[in-house]
N, C-alpha and C positions, 0 to 999 in steps of 0.2 A: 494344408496351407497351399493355398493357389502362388504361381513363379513371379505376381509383380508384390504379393505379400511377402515371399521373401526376400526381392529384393530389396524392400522398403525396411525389411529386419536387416539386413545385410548392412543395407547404408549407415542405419542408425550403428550400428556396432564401429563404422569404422570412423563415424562421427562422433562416440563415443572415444576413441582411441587416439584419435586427431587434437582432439581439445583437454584430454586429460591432462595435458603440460598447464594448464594454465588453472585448475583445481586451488580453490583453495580451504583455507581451514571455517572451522565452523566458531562463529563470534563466542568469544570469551565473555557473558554474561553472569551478572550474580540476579538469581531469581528472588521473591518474596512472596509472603502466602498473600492471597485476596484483602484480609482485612486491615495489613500493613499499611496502604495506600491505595486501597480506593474504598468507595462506596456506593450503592443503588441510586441512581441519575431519576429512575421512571420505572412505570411497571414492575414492584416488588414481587407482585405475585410471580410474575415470569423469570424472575431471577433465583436460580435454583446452584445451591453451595454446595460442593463437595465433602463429607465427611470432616477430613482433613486443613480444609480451607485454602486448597492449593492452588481451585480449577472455579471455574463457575459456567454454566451452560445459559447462554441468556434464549430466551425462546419468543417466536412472534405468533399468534394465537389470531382469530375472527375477532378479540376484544381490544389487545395490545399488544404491541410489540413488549423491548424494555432493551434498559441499560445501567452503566457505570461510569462513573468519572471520579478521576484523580481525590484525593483527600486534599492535596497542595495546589498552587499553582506554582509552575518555575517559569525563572527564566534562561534560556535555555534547558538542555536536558537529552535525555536517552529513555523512549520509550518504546518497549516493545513485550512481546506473549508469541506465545506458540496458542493455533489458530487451526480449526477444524469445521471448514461449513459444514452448512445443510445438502442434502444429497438428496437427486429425485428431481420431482417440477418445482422448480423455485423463479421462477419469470415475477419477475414486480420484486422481490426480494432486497433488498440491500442491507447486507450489512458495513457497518462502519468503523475503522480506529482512525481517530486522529485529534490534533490537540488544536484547544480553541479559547480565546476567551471574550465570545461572542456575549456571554452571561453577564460579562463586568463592562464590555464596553461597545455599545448595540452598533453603533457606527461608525467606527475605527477599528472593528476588530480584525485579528490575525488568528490565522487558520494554516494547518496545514494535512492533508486529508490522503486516506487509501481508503476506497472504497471499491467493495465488492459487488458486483451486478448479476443477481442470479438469472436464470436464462428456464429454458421450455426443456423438458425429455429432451434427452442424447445429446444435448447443446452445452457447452461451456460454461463455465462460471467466468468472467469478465473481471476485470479491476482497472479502476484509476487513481492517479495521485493528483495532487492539485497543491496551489501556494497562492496565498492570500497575504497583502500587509496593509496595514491601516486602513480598512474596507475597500482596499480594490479589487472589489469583484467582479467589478464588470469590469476588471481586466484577468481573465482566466488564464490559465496559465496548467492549465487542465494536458495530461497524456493517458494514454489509455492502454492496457496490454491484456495478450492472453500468458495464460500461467502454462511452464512446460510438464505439469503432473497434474494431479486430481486431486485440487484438494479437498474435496469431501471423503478421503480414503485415509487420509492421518493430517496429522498435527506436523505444521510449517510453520517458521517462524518468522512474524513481520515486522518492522521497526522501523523508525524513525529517529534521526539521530539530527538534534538540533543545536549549532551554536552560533556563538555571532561571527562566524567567518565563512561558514557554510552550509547546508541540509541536504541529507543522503536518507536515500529510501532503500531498505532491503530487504530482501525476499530472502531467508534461510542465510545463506550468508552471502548471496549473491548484492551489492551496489547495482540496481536497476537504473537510477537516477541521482542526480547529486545538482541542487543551483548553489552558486560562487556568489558570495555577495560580492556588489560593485556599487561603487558611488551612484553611479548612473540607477539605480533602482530603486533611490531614495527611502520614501514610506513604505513601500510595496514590499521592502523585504521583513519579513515578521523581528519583533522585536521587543513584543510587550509580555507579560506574563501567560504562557497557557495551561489551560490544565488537560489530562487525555481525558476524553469520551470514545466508550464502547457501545454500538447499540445494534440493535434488527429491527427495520420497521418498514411499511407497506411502502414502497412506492412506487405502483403499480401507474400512475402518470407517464412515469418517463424511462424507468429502469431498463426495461426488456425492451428493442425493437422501439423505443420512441413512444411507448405506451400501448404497445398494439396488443402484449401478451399481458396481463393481469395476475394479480396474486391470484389462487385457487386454494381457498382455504379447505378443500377436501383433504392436502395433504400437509394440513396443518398437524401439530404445529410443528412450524421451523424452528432448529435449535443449532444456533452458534458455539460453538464450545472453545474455553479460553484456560488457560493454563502455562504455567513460567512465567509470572508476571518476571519483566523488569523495567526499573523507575529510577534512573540517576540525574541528580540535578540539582538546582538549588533554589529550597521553597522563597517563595517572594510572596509579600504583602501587595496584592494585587491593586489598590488604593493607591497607598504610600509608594510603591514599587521599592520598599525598602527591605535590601535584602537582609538572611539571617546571617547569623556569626560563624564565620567559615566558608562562605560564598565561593569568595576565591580561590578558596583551596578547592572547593568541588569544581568548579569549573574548570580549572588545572586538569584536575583528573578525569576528567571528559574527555577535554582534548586530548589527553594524553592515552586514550584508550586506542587499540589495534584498529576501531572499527571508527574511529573519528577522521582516519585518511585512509582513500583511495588507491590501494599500494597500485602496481603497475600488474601485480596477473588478476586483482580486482578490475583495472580499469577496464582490462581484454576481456571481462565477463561482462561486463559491464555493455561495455559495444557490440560484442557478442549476442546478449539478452534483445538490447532495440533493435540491433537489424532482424532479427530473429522473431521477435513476441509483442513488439510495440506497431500499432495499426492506428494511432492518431499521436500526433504532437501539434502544440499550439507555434512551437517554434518554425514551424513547415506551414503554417498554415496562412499563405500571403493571400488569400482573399479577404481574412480576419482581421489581420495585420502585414500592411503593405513594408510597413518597416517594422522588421523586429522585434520583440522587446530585449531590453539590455544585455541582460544574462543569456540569449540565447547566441550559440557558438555552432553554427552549418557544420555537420560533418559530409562531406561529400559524398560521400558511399548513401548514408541516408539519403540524402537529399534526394536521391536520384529515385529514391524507392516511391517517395509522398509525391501525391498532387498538389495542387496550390488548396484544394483544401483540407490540406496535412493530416488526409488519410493515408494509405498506401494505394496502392494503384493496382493490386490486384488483390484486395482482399486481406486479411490479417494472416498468421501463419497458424497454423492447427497439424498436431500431430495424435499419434495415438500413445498414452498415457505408458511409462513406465511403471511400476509400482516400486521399482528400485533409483529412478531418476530422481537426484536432489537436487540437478544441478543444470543448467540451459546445456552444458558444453555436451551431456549426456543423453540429449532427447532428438529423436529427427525431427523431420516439420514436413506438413503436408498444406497446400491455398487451403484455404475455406474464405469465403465470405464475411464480414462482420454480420452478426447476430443482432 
């Protein structure tokens, strides 16, 4: 081991030691098997079941990708799986969790998205999240990060935690992002029933590099593998928007979960995570948007990092993977480029 590799081992150890006060615990989930709450979206054939009914590996092929969505729709809710991509050249790849109900209502619908961007040999796997309400899409609302492990090497858990007072996105237990609903964001803030969608599918247009790197079905097939479901919430008749008997008590119990507020050593992982792993925000991005949108809240430190076109200004951060790193407060970080 050559003196600037250890000290880059050095640093991360004492960066590892520096942030361990702010550690927190791993979300208190109740899991269900596969056939509890969901079902095959697309591509049966590529949707491959566990023994046991626990896990499901959805796989993308030269013929088809595939996927699953929710058996219910809620409104509101708690959706999340522990989560293990594909490994190798995955450039054009995406896969996708996030809840929609684009099926039931083509021009008002709400979304709320993490998506995964696979990448070329020795290059990163990518993700973004995104918020959608009453079809405003063309007001995006899109951020983008690098992840501080590999997750092609085990099972991470993703989520989305949605009610009507707020939506937080987490990676394992880490709060990455969190929008506050406000008056001010009227329709834009989702509200209507969605159900989750899980998929893998080509899109080798825009995915890697803006379309430049391509799926290469030589190292097909890609296989997403998904396991731990959990699904709390409360089904709604997506028509009538008429909920079921007990509504309010589930949604009680939402809120009332550890992982529905932001404690204060979350929020320091939290800012910890974007100054660290986050290389686009729409909130930063005043060529986009000269003013604003509502829900965004400048934090200086950021600010200073993004250009006006709410990238970073030098690059995203990229480090060299832990296999024992769960946790942002745990990993160094070295520039790299966006991919």
């Amino acid at each position: 081991m050559g003196p600037s590799r250890r000290l880059r081992c050095s640093l991360s150890f004492l960066l590892s030691l520096a942030f361990a006060s702010v550690a927190t615990a791993a979300l208190n989930v109740t899991t269900i098997p596969f056939h509890e709450g969901y079902s095959p979206l697309f591509g049966d054939f590529n949707i491959h079941h566990s023994p046991n009914g626990k896990s499901v590996n959805l796989h993308l092929d030269r013929y088809t990708g595939s996927g699953f969505i929710s058996s219910n729709l809620y409104n509101y809710g708690f959706f999340s799986a522990n989560i293990k991509l594909p490994s190798d050249y995955t450039a054009g790849v995406v896969v996708a969790f996030y809840t929609s109900n684009a099926d039931v209502f083509s021009k008002t619908h709400d979304e709320l998205d993490i998506e995964f961007l696979g990448n070329i040999r020795g290059k990163d796997w990518r993700f973004q999240t995104n918020v959608y309400g009453n079809g405003s899409t063309y007001r995006g609302r899109e951020e983008r990060y690098f992840l501080w492990f590999d997750p092609t090497q085990d099972y991470h858990r993703y989520s989305i935690l949605w009610t009507e007072k707020n939506i937080i996105f987490y990676v394992d237990e880490v709060p990455i992002r969190e929008v506050v609903r406000s008056d001010a964001m009227g329709g834009d803030y989702p509200s209507k029933p969605m159900a989750l969608y899980a998929t893998i599918w080509d899109a080798s247009t825009w995915a890697t590099s803006g379309g430049k790197y391509k799926v290469n079905y030589k190292y097909a097939p890609f296989v997403a593998e998904f396991k731990d479901f959990a699904l709390q919430g409360c089904p709604v008749d997506p028509i009538q928007q008429v909920p079921n008997a007990g509504c309010s008590e589930k949604i009680s119990e939402l809120e009332a979960t550890d992982y529905a507020v932001i404690t204060p050593a979350r929020r320091a992982e939290m800012k910890l995570f974007q100054q660290k792993y986050m290389y686009y925000s729409y909130c930063y991005d005043t060529l986009r948007y000269p003013v604003p949108l509502p829900e965004c809240v400048a934090d200086p430190v950021l600010k200073r990092r993004f250009k006006n076109t709410g990238r970073v200004k030098f690059g995203g951060h990229h480090h060299r993977h832990s296999k024992k790193s769960r946790n942002p407060s745990l990993a160094g970080s070295e520039n790299q480029a966006d991919m």
